[in-house]
C-alpha positions in Angstrom: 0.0 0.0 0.0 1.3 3.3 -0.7 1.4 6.0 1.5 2.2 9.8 1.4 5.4 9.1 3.5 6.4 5.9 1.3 5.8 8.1 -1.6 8.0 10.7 -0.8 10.7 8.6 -0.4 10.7 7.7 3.3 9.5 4.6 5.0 7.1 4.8 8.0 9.9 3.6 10.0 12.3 6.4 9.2 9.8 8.9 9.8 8.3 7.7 13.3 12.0 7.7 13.9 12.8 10.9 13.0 10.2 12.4 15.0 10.5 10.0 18.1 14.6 9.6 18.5 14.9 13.2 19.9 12.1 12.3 22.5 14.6 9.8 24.0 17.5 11.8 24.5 14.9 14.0 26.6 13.8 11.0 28.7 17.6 10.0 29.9 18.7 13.6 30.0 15.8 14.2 32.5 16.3 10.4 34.6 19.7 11.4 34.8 19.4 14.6 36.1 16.6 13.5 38.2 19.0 11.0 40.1 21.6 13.2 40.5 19.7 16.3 41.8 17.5 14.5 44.1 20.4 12.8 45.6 22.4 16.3 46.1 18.7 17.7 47.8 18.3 15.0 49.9 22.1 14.9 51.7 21.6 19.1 51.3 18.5 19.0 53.3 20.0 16.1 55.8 23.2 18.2 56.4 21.1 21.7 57.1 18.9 19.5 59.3 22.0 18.0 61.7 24.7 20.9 61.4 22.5 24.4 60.7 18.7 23.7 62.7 15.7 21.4 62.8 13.6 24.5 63.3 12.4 26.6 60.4 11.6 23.8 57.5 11.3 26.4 54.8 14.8 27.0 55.0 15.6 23.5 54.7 13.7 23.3 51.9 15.7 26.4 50.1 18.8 25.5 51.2 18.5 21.9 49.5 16.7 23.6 46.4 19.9 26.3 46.0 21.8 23.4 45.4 19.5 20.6 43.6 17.9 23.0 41.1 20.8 24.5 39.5 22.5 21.0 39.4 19.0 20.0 37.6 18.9 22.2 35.1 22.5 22.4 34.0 22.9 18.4 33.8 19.6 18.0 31.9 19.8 20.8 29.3 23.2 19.6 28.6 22.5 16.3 28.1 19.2 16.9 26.1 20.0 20.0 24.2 23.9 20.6 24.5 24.9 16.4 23.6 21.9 15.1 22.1 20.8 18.2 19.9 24.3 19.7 19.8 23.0 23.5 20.3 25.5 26.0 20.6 26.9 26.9 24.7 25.0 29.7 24.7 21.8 28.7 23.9 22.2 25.7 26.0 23.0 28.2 29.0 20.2 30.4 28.4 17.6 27.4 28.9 19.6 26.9 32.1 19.2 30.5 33.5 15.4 30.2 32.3 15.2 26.7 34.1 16.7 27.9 37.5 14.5 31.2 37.4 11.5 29.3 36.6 11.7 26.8 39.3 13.5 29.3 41.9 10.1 31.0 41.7 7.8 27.9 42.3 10.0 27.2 45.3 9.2 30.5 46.7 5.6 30.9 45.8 4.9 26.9 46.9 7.1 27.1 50.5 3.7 28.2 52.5 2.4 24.6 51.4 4.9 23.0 53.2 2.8 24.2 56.3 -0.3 22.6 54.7 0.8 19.2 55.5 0.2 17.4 59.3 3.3 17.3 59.8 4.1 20.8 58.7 1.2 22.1 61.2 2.5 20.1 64.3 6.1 22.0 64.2 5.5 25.4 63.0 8.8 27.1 63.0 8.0 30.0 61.1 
């Protein structure tokens, strides 16, 4: 059977890979960077909990955020735009900068809803 893609020249198969293969280098890019970050946050927010103060849970949560978000952003859009699409350092870096604004500012804005839990309630350290 013919179809408009056979007919041009390219098979089904190198089209769905085409549009697919760059949807892959996304997924690692983002479990890798996933791993990494939430690994750094954790020991981050463990080390501000034993050496800095138990008290005052927001600024655990910025503390380990300061740390884990940059080292988000920077390992996923290099691996996803800088190695697997090969843009240009500066591009790459300003999808960083946007990245780290963007979710600097939902960590602000969301940090009263760390009160909203039980256990958030039960120790307020504000």
């Amino acid at each position: 059977s013919w179809s408009i893609w056979e007919g041009a020249g390219v098979s089904m198969n190198d089209a769905f890979a085409r549009v697919l293969a760059p949807a892959w280098t996304i997924v690692i890019a983002s479990i890798v960077a996933e791993v990494f970050s939430e690994l750094v946050d954790t020991e981050v927010y463990h080390l501000w909990t034993v050496k800095v103060t138990r008290r005052f849970q927001w600024s655990r949560v910025l503390a380990s955020n300061a740390v884990s978000v940059p080292l988000d952003s920077v390992i996923f859009c290099w691996l996803a735009f800088g190695l697997g699409f090969g843009m240009p350092a500066a591009e790459v870096w300003q999808i960083v900068w946007f990245n780290v604004a963007i979710k600097g500012a939902v960590t602000i804005l969301s940090l009263p809803a760390i009160y909203l839990t039980g256990k958030g309630r039960e120790s307020l350290d504000v």
